[in-house]
C-alpha positions as CSV (number, residue, x, y, z in Angstrom):
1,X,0.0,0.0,0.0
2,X,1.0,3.6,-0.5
3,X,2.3,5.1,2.1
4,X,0.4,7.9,4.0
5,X,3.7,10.5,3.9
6,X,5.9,10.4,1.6
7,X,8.6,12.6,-0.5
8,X,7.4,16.1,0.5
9,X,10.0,18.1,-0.6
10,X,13.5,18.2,-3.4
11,X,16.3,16.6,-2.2
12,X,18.3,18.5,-4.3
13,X,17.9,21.8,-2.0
14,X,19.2,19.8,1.1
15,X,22.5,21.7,1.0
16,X,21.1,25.2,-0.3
17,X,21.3,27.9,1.9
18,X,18.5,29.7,0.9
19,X,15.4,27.0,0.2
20,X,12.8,28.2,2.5
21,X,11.3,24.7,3.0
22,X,14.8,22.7,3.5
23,X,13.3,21.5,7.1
24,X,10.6,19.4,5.9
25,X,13.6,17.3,4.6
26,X,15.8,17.9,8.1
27,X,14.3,20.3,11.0
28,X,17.7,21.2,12.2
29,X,18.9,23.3,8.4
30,X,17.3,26.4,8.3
31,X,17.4,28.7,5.4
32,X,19.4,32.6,5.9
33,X,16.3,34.0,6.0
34,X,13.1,33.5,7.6
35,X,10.1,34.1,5.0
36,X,6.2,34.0,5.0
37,X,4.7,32.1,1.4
38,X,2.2,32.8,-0.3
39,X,-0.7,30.7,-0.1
40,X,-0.9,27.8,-2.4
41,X,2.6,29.1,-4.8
42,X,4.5,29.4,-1.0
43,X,5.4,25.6,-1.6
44,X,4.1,23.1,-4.0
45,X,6.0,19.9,-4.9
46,X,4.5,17.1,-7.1
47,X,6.5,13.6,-7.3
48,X,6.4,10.2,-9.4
49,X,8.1,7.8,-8.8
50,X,7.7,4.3,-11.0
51,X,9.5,1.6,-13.0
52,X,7.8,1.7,-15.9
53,X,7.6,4.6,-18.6
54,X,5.3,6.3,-21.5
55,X,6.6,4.7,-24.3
56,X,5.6,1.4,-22.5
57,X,2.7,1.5,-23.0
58,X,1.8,4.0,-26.4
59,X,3.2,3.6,-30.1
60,X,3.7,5.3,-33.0
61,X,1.5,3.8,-36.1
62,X,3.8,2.4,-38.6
63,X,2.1,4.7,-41.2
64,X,1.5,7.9,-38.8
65,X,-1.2,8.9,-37.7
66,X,-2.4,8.8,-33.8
67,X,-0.6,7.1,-31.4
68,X,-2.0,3.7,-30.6
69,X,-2.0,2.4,-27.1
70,X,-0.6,-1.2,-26.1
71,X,-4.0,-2.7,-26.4
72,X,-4.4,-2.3,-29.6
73,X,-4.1,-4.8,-32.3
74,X,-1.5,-3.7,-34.3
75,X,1.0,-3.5,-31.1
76,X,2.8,-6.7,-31.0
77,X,2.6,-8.7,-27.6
78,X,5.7,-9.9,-27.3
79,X,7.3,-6.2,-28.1
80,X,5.3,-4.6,-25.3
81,X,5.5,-7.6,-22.7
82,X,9.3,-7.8,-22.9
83,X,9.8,-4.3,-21.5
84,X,7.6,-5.0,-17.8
85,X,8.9,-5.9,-14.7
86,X,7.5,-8.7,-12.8
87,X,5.4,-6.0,-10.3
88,X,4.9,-2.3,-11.9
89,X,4.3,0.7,-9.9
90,X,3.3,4.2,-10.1
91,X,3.3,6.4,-7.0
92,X,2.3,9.6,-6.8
93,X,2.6,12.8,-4.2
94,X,1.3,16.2,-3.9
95,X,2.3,18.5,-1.0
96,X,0.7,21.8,-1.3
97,X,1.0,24.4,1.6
98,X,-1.4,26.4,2.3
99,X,0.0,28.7,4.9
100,X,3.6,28.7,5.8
101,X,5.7,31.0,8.2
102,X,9.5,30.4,9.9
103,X,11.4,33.1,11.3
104,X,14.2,33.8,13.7
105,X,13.9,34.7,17.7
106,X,17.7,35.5,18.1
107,X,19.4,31.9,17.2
108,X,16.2,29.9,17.1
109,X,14.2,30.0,14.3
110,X,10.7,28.5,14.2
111,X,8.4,27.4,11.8
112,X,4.6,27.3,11.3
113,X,3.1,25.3,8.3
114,X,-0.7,24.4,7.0
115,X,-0.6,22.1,4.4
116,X,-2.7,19.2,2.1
117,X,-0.8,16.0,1.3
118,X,-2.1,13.5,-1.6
119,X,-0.7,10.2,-2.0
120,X,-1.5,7.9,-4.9
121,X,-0.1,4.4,-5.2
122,X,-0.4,1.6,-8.1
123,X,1.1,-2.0,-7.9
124,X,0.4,-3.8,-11.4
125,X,1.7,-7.6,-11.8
126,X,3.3,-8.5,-14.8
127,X,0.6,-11.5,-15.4
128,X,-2.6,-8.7,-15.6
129,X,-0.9,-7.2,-18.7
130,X,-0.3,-10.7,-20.3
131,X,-3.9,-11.7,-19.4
132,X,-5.2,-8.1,-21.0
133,X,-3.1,-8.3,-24.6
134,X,-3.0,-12.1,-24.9
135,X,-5.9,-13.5,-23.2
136,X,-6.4,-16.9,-24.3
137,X,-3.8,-18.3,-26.1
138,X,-3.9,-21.7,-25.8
139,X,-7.0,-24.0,-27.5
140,X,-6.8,-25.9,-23.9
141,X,-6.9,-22.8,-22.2
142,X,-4.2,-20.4,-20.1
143,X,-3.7,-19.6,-16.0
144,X,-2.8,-16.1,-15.1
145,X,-2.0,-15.1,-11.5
146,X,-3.1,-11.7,-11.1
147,X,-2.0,-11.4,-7.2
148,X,0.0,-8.5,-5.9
149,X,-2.8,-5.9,-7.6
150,X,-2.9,-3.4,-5.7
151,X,-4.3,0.2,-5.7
152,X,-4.0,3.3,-2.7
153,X,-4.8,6.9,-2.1
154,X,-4.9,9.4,0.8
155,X,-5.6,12.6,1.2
156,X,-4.2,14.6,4.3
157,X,-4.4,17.7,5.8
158,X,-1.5,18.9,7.8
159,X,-0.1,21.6,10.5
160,X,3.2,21.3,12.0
161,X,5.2,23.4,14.6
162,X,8.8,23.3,14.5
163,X,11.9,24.8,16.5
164,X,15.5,24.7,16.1
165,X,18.6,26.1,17.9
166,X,22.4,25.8,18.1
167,X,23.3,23.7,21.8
168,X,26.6,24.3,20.9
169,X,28.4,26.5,17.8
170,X,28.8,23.4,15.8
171,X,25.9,21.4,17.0
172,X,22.7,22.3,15.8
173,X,19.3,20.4,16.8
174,X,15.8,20.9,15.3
175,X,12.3,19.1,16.2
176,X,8.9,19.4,14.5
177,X,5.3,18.4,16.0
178,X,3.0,17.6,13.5
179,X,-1.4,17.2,13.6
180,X,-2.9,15.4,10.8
181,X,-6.5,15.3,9.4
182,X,-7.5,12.3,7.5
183,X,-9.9,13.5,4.6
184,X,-10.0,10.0,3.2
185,X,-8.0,7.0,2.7
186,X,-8.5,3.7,0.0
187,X,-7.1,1.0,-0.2
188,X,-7.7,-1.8,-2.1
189,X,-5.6,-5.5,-2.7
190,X,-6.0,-8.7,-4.0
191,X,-3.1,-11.0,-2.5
192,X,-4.4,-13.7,-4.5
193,X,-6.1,-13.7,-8.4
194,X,-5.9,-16.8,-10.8
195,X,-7.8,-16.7,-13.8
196,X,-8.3,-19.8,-15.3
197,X,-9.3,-19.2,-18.5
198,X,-11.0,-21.9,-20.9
199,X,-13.2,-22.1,-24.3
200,X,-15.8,-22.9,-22.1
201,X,-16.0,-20.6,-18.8
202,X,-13.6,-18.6,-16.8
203,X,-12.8,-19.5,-13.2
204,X,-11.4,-17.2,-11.3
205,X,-10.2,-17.4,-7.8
206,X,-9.4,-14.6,-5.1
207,X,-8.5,-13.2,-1.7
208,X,-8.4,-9.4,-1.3
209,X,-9.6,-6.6,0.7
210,X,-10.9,-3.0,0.0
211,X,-11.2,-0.5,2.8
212,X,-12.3,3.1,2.1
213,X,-11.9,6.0,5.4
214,X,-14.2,8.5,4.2
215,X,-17.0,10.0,6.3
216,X,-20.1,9.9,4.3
217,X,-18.8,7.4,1.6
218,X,-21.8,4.9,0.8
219,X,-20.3,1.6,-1.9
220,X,-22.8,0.6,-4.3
221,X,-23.8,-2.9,-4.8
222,X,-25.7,-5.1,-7.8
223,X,-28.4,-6.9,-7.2
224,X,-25.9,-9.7,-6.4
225,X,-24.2,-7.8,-3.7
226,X,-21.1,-7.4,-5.8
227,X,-19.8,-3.8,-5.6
228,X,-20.5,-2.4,-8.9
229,X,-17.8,0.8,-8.7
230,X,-20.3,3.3,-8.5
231,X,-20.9,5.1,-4.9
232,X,-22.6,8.3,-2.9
233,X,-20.1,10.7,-0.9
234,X,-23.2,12.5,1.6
235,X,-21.6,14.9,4.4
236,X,-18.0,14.7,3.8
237,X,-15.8,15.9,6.8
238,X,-12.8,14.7,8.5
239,X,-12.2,10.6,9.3
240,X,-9.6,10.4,11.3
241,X,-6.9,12.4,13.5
242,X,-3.2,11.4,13.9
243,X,0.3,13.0,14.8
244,X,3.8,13.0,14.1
245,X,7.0,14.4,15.1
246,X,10.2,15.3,12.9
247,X,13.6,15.1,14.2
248,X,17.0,16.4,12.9
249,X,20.5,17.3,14.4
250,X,23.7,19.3,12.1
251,X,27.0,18.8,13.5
252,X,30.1,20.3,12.1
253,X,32.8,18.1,13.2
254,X,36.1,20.1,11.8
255,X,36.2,23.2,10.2
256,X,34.2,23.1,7.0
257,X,32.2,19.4,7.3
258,X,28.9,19.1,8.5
259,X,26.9,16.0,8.8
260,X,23.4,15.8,9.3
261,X,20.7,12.9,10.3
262,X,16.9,13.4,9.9
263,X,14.2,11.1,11.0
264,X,10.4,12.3,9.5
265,X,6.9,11.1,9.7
266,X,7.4,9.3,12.7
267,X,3.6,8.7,14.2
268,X,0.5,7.4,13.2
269,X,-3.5,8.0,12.3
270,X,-6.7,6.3,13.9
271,X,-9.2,6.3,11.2
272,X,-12.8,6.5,13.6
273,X,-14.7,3.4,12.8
274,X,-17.8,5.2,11.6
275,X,-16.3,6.3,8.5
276,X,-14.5,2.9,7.5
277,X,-16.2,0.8,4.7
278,X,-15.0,-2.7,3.9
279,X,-15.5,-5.4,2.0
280,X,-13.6,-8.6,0.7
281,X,-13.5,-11.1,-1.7
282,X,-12.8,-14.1,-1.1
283,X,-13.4,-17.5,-2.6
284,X,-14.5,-18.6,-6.5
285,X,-16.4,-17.9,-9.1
286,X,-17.3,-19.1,-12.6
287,X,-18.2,-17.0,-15.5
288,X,-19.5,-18.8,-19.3
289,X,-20.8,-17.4,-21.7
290,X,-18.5,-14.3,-21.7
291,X,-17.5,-12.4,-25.0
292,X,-15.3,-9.6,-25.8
293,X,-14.5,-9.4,-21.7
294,X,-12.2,-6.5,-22.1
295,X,-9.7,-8.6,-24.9
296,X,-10.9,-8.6,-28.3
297,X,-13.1,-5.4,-28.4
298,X,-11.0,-3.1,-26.3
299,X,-8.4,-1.9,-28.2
300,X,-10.5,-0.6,-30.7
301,X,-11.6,2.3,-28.0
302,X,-10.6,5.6,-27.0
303,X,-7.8,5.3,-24.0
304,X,-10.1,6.8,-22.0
305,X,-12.8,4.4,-22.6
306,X,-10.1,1.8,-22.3
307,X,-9.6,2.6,-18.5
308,X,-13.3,2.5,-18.0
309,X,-13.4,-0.8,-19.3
310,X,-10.6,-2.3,-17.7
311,X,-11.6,-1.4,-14.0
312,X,-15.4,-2.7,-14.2
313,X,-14.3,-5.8,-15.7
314,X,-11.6,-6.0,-12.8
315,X,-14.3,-4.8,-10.1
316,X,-16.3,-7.7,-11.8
317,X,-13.9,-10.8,-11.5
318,X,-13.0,-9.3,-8.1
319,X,-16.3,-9.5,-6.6
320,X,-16.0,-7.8,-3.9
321,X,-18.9,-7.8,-1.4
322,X,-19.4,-5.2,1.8
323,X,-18.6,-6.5,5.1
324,X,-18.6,-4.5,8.3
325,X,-16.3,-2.9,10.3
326,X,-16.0,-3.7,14.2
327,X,-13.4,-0.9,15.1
328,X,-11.3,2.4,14.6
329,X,-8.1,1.2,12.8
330,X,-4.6,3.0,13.9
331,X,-2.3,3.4,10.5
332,X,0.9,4.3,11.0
333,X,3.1,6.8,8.7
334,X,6.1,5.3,7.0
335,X,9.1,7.2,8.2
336,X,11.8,8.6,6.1
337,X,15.7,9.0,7.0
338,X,17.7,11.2,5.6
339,X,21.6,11.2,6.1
340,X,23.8,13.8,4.5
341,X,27.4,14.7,4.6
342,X,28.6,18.6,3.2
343,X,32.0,19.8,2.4
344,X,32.5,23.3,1.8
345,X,35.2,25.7,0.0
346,X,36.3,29.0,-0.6
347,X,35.0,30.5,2.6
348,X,31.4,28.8,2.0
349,X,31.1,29.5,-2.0
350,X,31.2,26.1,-3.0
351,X,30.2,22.7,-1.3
352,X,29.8,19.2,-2.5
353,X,27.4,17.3,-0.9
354,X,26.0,13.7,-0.2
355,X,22.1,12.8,0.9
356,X,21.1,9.3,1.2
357,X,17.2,8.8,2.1
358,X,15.8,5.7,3.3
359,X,11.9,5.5,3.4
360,X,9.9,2.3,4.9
361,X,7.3,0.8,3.8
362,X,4.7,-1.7,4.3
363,X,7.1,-4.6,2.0
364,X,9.9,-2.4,0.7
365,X,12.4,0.2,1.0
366,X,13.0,3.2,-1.0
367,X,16.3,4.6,-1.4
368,X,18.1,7.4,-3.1
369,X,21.7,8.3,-3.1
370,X,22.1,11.7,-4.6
371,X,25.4,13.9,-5.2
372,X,25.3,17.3,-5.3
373,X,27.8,20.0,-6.1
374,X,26.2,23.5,-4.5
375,X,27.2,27.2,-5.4
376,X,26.5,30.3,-3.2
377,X,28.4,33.1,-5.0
378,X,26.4,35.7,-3.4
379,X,23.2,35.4,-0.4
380,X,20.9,36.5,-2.9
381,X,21.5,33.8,-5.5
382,X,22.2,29.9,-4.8
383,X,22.5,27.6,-7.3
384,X,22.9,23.6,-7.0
385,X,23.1,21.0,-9.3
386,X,23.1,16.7,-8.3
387,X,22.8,13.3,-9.7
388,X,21.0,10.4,-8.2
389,X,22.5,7.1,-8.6
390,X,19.7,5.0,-8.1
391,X,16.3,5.7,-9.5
392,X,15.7,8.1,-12.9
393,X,16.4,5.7,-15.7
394,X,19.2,7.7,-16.7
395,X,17.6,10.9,-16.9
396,X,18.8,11.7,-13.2
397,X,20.0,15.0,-13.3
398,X,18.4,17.2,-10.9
399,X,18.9,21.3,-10.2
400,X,18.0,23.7,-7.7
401,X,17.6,27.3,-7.8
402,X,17.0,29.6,-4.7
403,X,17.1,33.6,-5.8
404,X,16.2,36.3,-3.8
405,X,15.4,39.8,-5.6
406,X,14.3,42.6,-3.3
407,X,11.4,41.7,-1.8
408,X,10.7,38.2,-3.3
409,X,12.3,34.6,-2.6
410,X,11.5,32.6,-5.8
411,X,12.9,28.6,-5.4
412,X,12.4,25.9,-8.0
413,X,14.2,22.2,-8.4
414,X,13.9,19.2,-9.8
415,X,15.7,16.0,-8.5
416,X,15.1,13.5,-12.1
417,X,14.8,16.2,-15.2
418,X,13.9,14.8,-18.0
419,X,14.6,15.9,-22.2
420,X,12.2,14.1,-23.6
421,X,8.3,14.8,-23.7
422,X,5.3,14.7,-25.3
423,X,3.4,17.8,-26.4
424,X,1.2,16.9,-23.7
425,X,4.5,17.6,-22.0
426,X,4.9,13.9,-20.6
427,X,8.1,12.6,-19.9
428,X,8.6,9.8,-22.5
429,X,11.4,7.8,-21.1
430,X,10.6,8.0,-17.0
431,X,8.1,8.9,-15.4
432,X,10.3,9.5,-12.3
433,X,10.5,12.5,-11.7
434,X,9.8,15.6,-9.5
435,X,9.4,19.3,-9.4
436,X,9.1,22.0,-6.6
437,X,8.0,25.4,-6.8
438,X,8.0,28.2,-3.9
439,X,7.6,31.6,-3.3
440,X,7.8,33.6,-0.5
441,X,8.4,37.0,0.9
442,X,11.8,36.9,2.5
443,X,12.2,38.1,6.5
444,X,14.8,38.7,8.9
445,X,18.1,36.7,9.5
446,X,18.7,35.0,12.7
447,X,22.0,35.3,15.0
448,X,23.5,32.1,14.1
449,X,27.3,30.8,14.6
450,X,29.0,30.6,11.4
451,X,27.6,27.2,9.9
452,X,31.0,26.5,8.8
C-alpha cells in the first residue's frame, strides 16, 4: 500500500542555503532568511516515482497517424511484454501548503506550516498485462495469477510546529510536532487472483480486501451484492486524527564538514470506525458465456474508454462484497531517514554534498543516493546541481535554484529532469520525476554561529 507521507520536498535543495522549506527534509537546516509564502505558490511539490515509462505502453503507427495504445491490435505482444517488470508501480505525491511561516527569535528559528498532502499508489503484476493483450492463447486454455494488484490513495491535511537552535556552535538540533486530518483513505488488494481461463468458462479465484476512510462514503452494490464501482459521498468531513513528530540534528565536526541525520513522519493515524467501509472477496467464481470481456473489443476504444473498461471488468472478476467494520483502525506513517554529509570551499562559495534517504514501507524500501555539487556566489543567489545514482532511468540530473530579488524569494528544483516529452509535456522515457516550486516574501536573518 502507499504510504500515507511520503517525498514532501526536493532533495536537491538539502545543501542550499537559501530554500525556504529545506526543514521538511531535516528540522535542524534552516534557510538565511526566515520568510512567509504565499498561499498555495508558498510551496508546491509534485512527485512520481515508478518503473515503468510512456513509451511502454503507447506507439507510433507504422504509417503515422495517432498514437495507438498497447492494447491495440497492431502492437505486437511480445514487443510490449518484454519491456515490464515482474510488479509495476506508479506512486504519486502532492504536497501543497497552504499557509507557511518560519522566522528567527535570536538563534532559534521557528516554523509554522498548513498544508494538504495527496498520496497515490499503483502495484500492477506482470501476469494482468499478459492476461489483458493475450488473453487466451492456448485451445486448452491459459492460467494467469493476477496477485499482488494493488491500488491506494490518501488525502491529508497537515499543521506542523517546528523549532531549532544551536546547543553548541557546531551542533545544531531541530524538532517538529505535526497534527494530521484524514480526509480519506483507500485502499484496495487482492493478494491472490488466478484466472483460469478456458473455451468454455472462466474461473477465477481470489482473496483481497478494499477498505475506504471517508466520512459519508456509501459503496454501491448489484443486485448480487457485488460492488459495482459506483458510490454516494453524503456529508464529507474529516475521518480520522493522527500526529507526528520530525527530528534532525547538524553537527560540524572540523572546520568546514557538516553532517546531518533526519528522522520524519514518525507517528500514526486512527481512522474513527464510523467512516471505515470494507468489504472482501474471497473464494471462486465461474463466468461462461462471456464475449469480448475487455480482450478482443477493447483496443479498438478511446484510451479513456479503455480505463473505464478495464476497472469494471476487474471490479467484476473481483467480486468484492461489503462487510462490516467492528473498530477504529490505527495506521501508521512510514518514516523517512535522511543522512547527509557537506563539504565546503572557498569560505562557503562552493560545497559538494552527499544525501542518502531511506523510506519504509509496508514490503519495501525506498532509497536514493544523490550527489550534489552547491554554489552560493552571493546570499541573494544559490545555485545547485546533483545526480541520483539509483532511480531516474538515466535521466537523473536534478537542479535547484534559490534567488532572492528585493522583496521576493522565488525557489524551483527538480531532483530527475527529464529531455524528452510529449506535447502533452509527458516525460517519454521516466516517469520519475519531480518538481518544486516556492515563493515567499523573505524576513529577517537570525543570529546564528557561522555554519561552517
Amino acid at each position: 500500500t502507499s504510504p500515507l507521507a511520503a517525498q514532501q520536498v526536493s532533495r536537491t535543495g538539502y545543501f542550499m542555503d537559501n530554500a525556504t522549506h529545506r526543514h521538511l527534509l531535516n528540522p535542524a537546516l534552516n534557510p538565511a532568511k526566515g520568510y512567509i509564502s504565499l498561499p498555495v505558490a508558498g510551496e508546491f511539490y509534485l512527485g512520481l516515482e515508478s518503473n515503468m515509462k510512456f513509451t511502454n505502453f503507447v506507439y507510433p503507427p507504422a504509417g503515422g497517424g495517432e498514437l495507438l495504445t498497447f492494447m491495440h491490435k497492431d502492437v505486437d505482444a511480445n514487443a510490449f511484454l518484454s519491456q515490464l517488470s515482474l510488479n509495476n508501480y506508479l506512486r504519486t505525491d502532492i504536497r501543497t501548503s497552504l499557509l507557511s511561516l518560519g522566522f528567527y527569535t535570536g538563534a532559534s528559528f521557528w516554523t509554522f506550516d498548513v498544508a494538504t498532502r495527496v498520496n497515490l499508489s499503483l502495484d500492477l503484476p506482470y501476469d494482468l498485462f499478459a492476461f489483458l493483450k493475450q488473453g487466451m492463447t492456448s485451445s486448452q486454455g491459459n492460467l494467469y495469477h493476477l496477485g499482488n494488484l494493488f491500488v491506494s490513495s490518501s488525502v491529508l491535511a497537515e499543521a506542523s510546529l517546528g523549532y531549532s537552535r544551536n546547543i553548541m556552535n557546531n551542533l545544531r538540533v531541530g524538532a517538529k510536532v505535526k497534527m494530521l486530518v484524514g480526509g480519506a483513505r483507500i485502499k484496495a488488494g487482492l493478494t491472490t487472483m488466478d484466472v483460469n481461463m478456458t473455451p468454455d468458462a472462466w474461473t477465477i479465484t481470489t482473496n483481497g480486501l478494499l477498505e475506504a476512510y471517508a466520512k459519508g462514503l456509501t459503496l454501491k452494490t448489484d443486485e448480487e451484492g457485488v460492488i459495482n464501482g459506483q458510490f454516494d459521498f453524503a456529508s464529507p468531513g474529516p475521518a480520522g486524527l493522527g500526529a507526528a513528530v520530525d527530528l534532525g540534528v547538524n553537527y560540524s565536526p572540523i572546520r568546514n564538514l557538516d553532517v546531518s541525520l533526519a528522522l520524519i513522519d514518525l507517528g500514526a493515524i486512527k481512522w474513527n470506525m464510523a467512516a471505515i467501509t470494507r468489504a472482501t472477496s474471497s473464494g471462486q467464481v465461474t463466468f461462461s458465456g462471456i464475449e469480448n470481456f475487455g480482450i478482443d473489443s477493447i483496443g479498438q476504444q478511446s484510451a479513456e474508454d479503455q480505463m473505464t473498461i478495464l476497472q469494471d471488468d476487474l471490479l467484476k472478476m473481483a467480486q468484492f462484497k461489503p462487510t462490516t467494520a467492528t473498530e477504529d483502525v490505527v495506521e501508521r506513517l512510514f518514516p523517512t531517514v535522511n543522512a547527509g554529509v557537506e563539504y565546503a570551499m572557498l569560505k562557503n562559495k562552493i560545497s559538494l554534498g552527499v544525501l542518502y534517504s531511506n523510506r519504509f514501507m509496508e514490503n519495501e524500501r525506498y532509497s536514493e543516493l544523490t550527489g550534489s555539487l552547491n554554489l552560493r556566489p552571493a546570499r541573494w543567489f544559490n545555485l545547485s546541481g546533483s545526480y541520483s545514482f539509483i532511480h531516474g532511468k538515466r535521466e537523473t540530473f536534478g537542479f535547484a535554484l534559490g534567488f532572492i530579488p528585493a522583496i521576493m524569494n522565488i525557489y524551483l528544483a527538480c531532483d530527475y529532469t527529464f529531455f524528452h516529452v510529449t506535447p502533452q509535456f509527458i516525460p517519454l522515457n521516466t516517469l520519475t520525476t519531480n518538481i518544486q516550486l516556492g515563493v515567499s516574501i523573505p524576513l529577517g536573518r537570525g543570529k546564528v554561529p557561522p555554519k561552517h
